[in-house]
C-alpha positions, -999 to +999 in steps of 0.1 A: -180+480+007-161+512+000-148+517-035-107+516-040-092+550-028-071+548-058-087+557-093-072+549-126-080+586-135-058+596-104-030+570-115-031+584-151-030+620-135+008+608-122+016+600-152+009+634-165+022+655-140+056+645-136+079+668-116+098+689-135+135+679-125+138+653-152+171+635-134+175+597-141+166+588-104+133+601-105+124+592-141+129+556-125+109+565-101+083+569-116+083+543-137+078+522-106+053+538-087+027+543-118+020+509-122+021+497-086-004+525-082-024+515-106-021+475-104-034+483-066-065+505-077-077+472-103-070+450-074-091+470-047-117+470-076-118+433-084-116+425-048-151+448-041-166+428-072-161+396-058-172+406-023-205+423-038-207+390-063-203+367-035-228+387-009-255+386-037-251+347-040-256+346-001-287+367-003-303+345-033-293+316-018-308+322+015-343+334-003-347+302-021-335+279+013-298+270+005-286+275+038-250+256+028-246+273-006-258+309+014-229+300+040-205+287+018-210+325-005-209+345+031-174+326+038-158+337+005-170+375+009-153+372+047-122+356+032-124+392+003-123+413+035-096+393+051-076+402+020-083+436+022-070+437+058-040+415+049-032+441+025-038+470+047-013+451+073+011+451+046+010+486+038+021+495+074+050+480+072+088+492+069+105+481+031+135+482+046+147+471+084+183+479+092+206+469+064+179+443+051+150+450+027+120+429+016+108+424-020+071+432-024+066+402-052+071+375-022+048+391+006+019+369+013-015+377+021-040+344+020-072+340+038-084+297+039-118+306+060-111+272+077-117+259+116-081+259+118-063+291+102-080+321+088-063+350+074-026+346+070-001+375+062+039+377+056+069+400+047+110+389+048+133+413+048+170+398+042+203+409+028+225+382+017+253+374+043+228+388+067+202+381+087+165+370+080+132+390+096+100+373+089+069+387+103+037+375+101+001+371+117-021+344+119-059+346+126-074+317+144-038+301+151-038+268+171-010+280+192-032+309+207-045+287+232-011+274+249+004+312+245-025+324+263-019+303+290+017+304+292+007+344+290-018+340+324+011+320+342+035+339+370+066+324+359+072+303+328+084+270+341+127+271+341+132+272+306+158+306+308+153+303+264+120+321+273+104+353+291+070+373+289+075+410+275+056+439+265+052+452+229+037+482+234+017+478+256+009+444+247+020+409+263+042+388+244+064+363+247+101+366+236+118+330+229+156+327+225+165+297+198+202+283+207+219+254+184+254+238+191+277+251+217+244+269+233+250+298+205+226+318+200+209+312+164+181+338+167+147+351+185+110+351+183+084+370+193+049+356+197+017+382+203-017+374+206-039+398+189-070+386+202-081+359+179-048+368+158-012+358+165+016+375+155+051+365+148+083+381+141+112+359+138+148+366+133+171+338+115+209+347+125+234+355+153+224+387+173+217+404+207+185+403+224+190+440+226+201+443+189+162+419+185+142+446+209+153+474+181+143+457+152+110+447+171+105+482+178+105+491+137+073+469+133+044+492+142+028+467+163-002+486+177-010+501+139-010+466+130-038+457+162-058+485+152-061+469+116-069+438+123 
């Protein structure tokens, strides 16, 4: 398991060698980026620990027969790198789309290691007034099967509120949500990323056009390559 990228020494090093223009802006800046620097570097370092702690378990458990308590310690090191990757996903993302930003304090990054839903990952960007874009992924989602085979299908049925599209490169399909008066309410994209799907929904009255763009500011095949 690699160690974090980011050392304390390197995060105290910012501290010390602040520029020299000495402005109000960037004396805020800083002040901001230290310790999200440096609470990143102790949580890539607790997160190896517990993967190394839990892989250990695995191996002693194994020696002396435990076959459940060796799985069961295996599981909880996949779910640390499922983190890991949830945070990596994260990191590729835009703070801001449009006129709407997110707030790092209410992304998501979970991993339950379950038959059901694995890792699970998610970022809103909003602006009061506005409109909402939530995007998220999903490993082991129990819709990938249907989207799949809606996916493998020539035509999807006659429902006009959905279409297959590409994201670069990659199939997807693109779902229209309408409410009273057959207004348009928002859209929603759904990707599978082999075992993974992801999502990115928009709450409010827009274009599909005006969607496509925003789509387009998620770097979708980053995010493939991640995962």
């Amino acid at each position: 398991m690699p160690k974090a990228s980011i050392s304390i020494t390197s995060v105290r090093s910012l501290a010390i060698n602040k520029p020299e223009n000495k402005n109000n802006f960037n004396s805020t800046k800083m002040k901001i980026i230290i310790p999200v620097l440096f609470l990143a570097a102790i949580s890539q370092f607790i997160c190896a620990q517990e993967f190394d702690k839990e892989i250990a378990s695995a191996k002693t458990a194994y020696t002396a027969g435990n076959y459940d308590d060796s799985r069961f310690a295996v599981q909880n090191a996949l779910n640390a790198i499922d983190i890991q990757i949830g945070r990596q996903v994260l990191a590729l993302l835009p703070a801001k789309i449009n006129d709407m930003s997110s707030t790092a304090a209410n992304d998501q990054v979970s991993s339950q290691g379950t038959a059901y839903v694995g890792m699970f990952v998610q970022r809103i960007w909003e602006k009061t007034g506005s409109g909402k874009v939530t995007f998220s992924i999903i490993s082991d989602s129990p819709l990938m099967g249907s989207i799949n085979t809606l996916l493998m299908l020539p035509f999807i049925s006659s429902d006009s509120n959905q279409k297959k599209i590409k994201v670069e490169g990659y199939k997807a399909i693109l779902e229209k949500k309408v409410g009273e008066n057959a207004a348009t309410t928002g859209y929603n994209i759904m990707l599978p990323l082999n075992n993974t799907l992801l999502q990115v929904n928009y709450e409010g009255s827009i274009s599909e056009q005006d969607f496509l763009t925003i789509l387009q500011q998620i770097p979708v095949s980053k995010v493939a390559s991640t995962i």
